[in-house]
N, C-alpha and C positions, 0 to 999 in steps of 0.2 A: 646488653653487649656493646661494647664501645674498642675499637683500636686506634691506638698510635703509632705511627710512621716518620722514622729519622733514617738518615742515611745509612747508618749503620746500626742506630739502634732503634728496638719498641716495645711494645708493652701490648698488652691483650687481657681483655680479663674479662669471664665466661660465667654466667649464674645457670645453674641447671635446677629448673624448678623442679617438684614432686620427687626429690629424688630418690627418700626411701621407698617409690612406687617403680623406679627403676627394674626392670627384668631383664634387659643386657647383660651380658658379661662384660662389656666395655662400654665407654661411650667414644664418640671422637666429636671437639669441638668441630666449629665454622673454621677455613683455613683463615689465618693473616699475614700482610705482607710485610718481612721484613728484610730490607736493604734486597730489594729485589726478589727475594725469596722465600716462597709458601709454607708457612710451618700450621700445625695445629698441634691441640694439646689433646692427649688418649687420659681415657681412666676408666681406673677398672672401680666399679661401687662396691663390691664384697670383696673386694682382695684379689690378686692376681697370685694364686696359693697359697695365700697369707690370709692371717687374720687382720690386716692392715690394707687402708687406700691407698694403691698406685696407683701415679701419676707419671705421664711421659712427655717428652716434648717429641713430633714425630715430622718428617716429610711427606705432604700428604700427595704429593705428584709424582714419586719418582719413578713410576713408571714409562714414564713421558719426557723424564729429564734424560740430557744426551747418556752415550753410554762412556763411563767410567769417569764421572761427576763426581764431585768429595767437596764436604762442606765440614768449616769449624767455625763451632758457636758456645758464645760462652752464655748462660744462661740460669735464669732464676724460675721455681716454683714454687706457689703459696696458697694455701687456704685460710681463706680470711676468716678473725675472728669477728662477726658484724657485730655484739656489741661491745668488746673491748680489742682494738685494731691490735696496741700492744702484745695481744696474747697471740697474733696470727703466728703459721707457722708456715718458715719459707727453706729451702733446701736452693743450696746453687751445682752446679756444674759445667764443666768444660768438656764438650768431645767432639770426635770426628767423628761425620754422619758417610756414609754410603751405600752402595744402594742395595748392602747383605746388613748391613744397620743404620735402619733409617726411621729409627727409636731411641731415646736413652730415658733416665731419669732416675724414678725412685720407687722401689716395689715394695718398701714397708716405711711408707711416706709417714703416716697417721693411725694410730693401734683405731680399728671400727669401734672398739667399747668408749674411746676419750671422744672420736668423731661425733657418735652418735648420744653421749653425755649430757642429761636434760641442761647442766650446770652451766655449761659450755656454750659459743657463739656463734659454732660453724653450722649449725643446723637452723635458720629462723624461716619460722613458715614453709620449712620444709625443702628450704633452699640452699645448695650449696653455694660458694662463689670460688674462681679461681684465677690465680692470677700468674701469667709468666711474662716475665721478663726475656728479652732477649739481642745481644750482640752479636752479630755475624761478624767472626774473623776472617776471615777465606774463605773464599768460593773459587775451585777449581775446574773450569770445564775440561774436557778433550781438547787434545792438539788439533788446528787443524778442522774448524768446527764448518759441517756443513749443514743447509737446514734439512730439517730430519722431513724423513722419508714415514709415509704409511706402515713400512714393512718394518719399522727400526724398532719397535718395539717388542715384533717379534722376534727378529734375528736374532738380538740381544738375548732373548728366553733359550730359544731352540740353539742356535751356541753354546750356553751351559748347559743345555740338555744333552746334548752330543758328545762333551766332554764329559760328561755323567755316565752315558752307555757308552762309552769307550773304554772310562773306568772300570764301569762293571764287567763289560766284557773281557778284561786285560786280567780283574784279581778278583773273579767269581770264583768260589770252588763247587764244584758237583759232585755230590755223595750218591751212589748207588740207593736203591732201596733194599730192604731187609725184613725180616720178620724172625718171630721170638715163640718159642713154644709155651703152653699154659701148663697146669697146675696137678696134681693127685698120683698114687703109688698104692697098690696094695698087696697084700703075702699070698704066695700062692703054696702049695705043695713041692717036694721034691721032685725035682723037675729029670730028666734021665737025660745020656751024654748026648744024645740030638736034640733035646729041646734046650739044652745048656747051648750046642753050636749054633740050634738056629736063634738064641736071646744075644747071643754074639757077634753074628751077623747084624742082626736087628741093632743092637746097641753102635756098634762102627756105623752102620749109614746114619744113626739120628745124630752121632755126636759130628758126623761129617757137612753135615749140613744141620743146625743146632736151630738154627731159626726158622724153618721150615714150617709154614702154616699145618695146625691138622698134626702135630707133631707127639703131643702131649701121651697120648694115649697108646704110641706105640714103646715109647720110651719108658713109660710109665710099666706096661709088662715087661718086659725087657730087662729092667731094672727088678722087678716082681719076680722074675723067673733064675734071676742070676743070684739074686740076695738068697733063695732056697735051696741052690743046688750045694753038691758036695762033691764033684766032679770034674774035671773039667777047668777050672779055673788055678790060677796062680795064686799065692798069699797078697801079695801085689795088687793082684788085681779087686780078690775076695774087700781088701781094705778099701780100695778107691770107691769100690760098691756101695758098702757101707756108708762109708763118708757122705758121696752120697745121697744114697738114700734118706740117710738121719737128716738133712737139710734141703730132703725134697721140694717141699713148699717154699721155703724161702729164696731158692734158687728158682723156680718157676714164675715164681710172684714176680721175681726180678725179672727173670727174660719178658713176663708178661708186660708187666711197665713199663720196659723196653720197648715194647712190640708197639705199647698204644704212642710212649715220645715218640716214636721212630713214626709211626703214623701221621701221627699231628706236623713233625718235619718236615715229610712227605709234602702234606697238605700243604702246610706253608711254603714250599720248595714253590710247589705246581705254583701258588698263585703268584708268586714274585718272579717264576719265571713267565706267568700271565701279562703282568705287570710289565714286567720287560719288556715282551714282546710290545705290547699296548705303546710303549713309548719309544720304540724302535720304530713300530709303524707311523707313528707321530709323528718322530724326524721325519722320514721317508714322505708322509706327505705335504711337513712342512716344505721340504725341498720342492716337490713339486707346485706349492702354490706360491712359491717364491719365484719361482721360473716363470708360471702364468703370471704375475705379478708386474714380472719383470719385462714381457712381451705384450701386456698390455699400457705398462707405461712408455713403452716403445710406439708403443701405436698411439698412444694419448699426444707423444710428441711428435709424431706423425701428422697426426690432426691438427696440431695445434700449428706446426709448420703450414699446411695446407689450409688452414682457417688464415692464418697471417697469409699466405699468397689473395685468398678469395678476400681478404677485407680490404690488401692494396687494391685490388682489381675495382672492387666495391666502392670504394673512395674514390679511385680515378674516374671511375664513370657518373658517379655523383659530382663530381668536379665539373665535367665534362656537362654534364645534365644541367649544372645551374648555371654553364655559360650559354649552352642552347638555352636555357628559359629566359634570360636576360638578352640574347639576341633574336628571341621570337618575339620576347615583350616591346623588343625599342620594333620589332616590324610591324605588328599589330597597332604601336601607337602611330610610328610612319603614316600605317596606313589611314589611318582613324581621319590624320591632319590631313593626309591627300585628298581625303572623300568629303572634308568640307571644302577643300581648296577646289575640287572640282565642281561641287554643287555653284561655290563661289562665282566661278570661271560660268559654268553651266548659266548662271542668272544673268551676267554678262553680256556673254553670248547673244540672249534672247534680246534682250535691252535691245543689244546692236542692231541685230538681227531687224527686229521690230524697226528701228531708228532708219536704216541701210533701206527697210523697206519704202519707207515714207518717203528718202530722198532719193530713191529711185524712181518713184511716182511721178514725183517733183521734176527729177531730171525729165522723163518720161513725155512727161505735157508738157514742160518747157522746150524738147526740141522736138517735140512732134508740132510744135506751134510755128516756132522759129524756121522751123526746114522747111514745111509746106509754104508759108510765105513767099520764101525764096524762090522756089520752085514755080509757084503761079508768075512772081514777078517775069523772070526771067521763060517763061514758055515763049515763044515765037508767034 
């Protein structure tokens, strides 16, 4: 694997060993940088619906990139033929990327029967190689860009998510539920003018309510009791009966069908309005941890104010601390010089001391010698 880096343009080119031992449905290269910006190359090894290798050039950050980013690049893909280069096969394109398409390329790149071709170069040792090329034309950020926040990633999601459930909410339709009766008819006897009025009754409440579970069997005699009589009925009506009865089953099969779509509806109903909910409550508690979020970075900057007061405080008295040490240090050495200057003085002293004594001695017997003299001399 080897990249190149120009200011605007570069090259990447990607060897996937063992690749017919691939089990992915995709691969995605290493990203690379071009002219500032992260691309990597997608492929699909068995086809991306196709009986053919796709290949994408894709952004592999944008979840991270600011919000409503847009990029154009013009760019090249190619799988190399490794033993005749000549044969490689390269596709170009031009698009704008953003962050609802932050893929493009080619989904019926290479037919897998030519890829995987003993004849062929793109397979040696089991190794594919691929190579993109790529120009970045533009790169558009947001107006106004500030550095992105912890929470910008989310906001950005739960934003369209909220526009999504508002959507929903605005042009959801809601269908009642329903049910459909089931199947079978069979002849009965001539029925007499009160079992004729009470199949008539009977017949008006099924046909009034037609989907009504558990239905089947009342309607079924009903229709049993009416189809025999000779009494009681209109021509009109005797026809409608008929009619019918002759397409009993096929009309029941129907409501049946009905009953089991209308059910499975139901089901899917319940679970999308599950769903909904599910991500109704997901705004709701995105909001709320946007809010903690937001009173924590409140307080972060709190801290962080009051961390800046306690490290002035902190420094001033370190300041402070290292002129006290430097004016204890010159007293200690003061002191250090005074206590030899005393011993100095102290030896001195003693010298004198000693010296002072001797010529007090001196003086001492010299006029103890001298004054008594005098004194005898002059006694009377």
């Amino acid at each position: 694997m080897d990249a190149q880096i120009d200011v605007n343009r570069g090259e990447f080119t990607w060897k996937i060993s063992c690749f017919t031992e691939q089990d992915a449905n995709h691969l995605y290269s290493e990203a690379f940088t071009v002219s500032g910006c992260q691309w990597r190359i997608l492929v699909f090894p068995k086809g991306n619906d196709s009986h053919h290798l796709s290949l994408f050039l894709a952004v592999p950050d944008s979840a991270t990139l600011p919000y409503g980013w847009t990029r154009d690049a013009k760019f090249s893909l190619a799988v190399i033929d490794q033993i005749r280069d000549v044969r490689s096969i390269r596709w170009e394109a031009q698009r704008h990327y953003t962050a609802r398409e932050k893929d493009w390329g080619f989904l019926k790149f290479i037919p897998l029967t030519e890829l995987h071709s003993r004849t062929g170069g793109y397979l040696v040792d089991d190794t594919l190689v691929i190579k993109a090329e790529v120009c970045v034309l533009t790169v558009t950020p947001p107006t106004n860009i500030q550095p992105a926040r912890p929470t910008d990633k989310f906001d950005s999601y739960f934003t369209a998510l909220e526009e999504f459930v508002n959507g929903a909410e605005t042009h959801g339709v809601r269908v009642g539920p329903s049910s459909c009766c089931q199947d079978g008819v069979l002849t009965a006897e001539i029925p007499s003018l009160e079992e004729v009025e009470k199949a008539k009754q009977s017949l008006t409440e099924c046909l009034s309510d037609l989907f009504k579970l558990n239905i089947k069997e009342k309607l079924s005699e009903a229709l049993s009791t009416l189809s025999s009589a000779r009494i009681g009925l209109s021509s009109e009506q005797k026809i409608a009966i008929e009619t019918f009865q002759a397409n009993f089953n096929d009309f029941t099969s129907d409501f049946l069908a009905f009953e089991q779509d209308d059910a499975e509806f139901e089901l899917h109903k319940l679970q999308k309005d599950q769903r909904f909910s599910a991500m109704k409550q997901s705004q709701e508690t995105h909001i709320l941890y946007k809010q903690l979020m937001d009173d924590l970075i409140m307080e972060e900057e709190k801290l962080k104010r009051k961390t800046g007061e306690v490290k002035s405080r902190k420094d001033k008295l370190l300041s402070d601390w290292e002129i006290l040490l430097v004016e204890a240090e010159e007293a200690k050495l003061g002191y250090e010089d005074e206590q030899k200057k005393v011993a100095e003085a102290e030896e001195k002293k003693r010298i004198a001391e000693e010296r002072m004594s001797r010529s007090t001695t001196a003086w001492s017997n010299l006029k103890a010698q001298f004054c008594l003299s005098f004194k005898i001399r002059n006694r009377p």
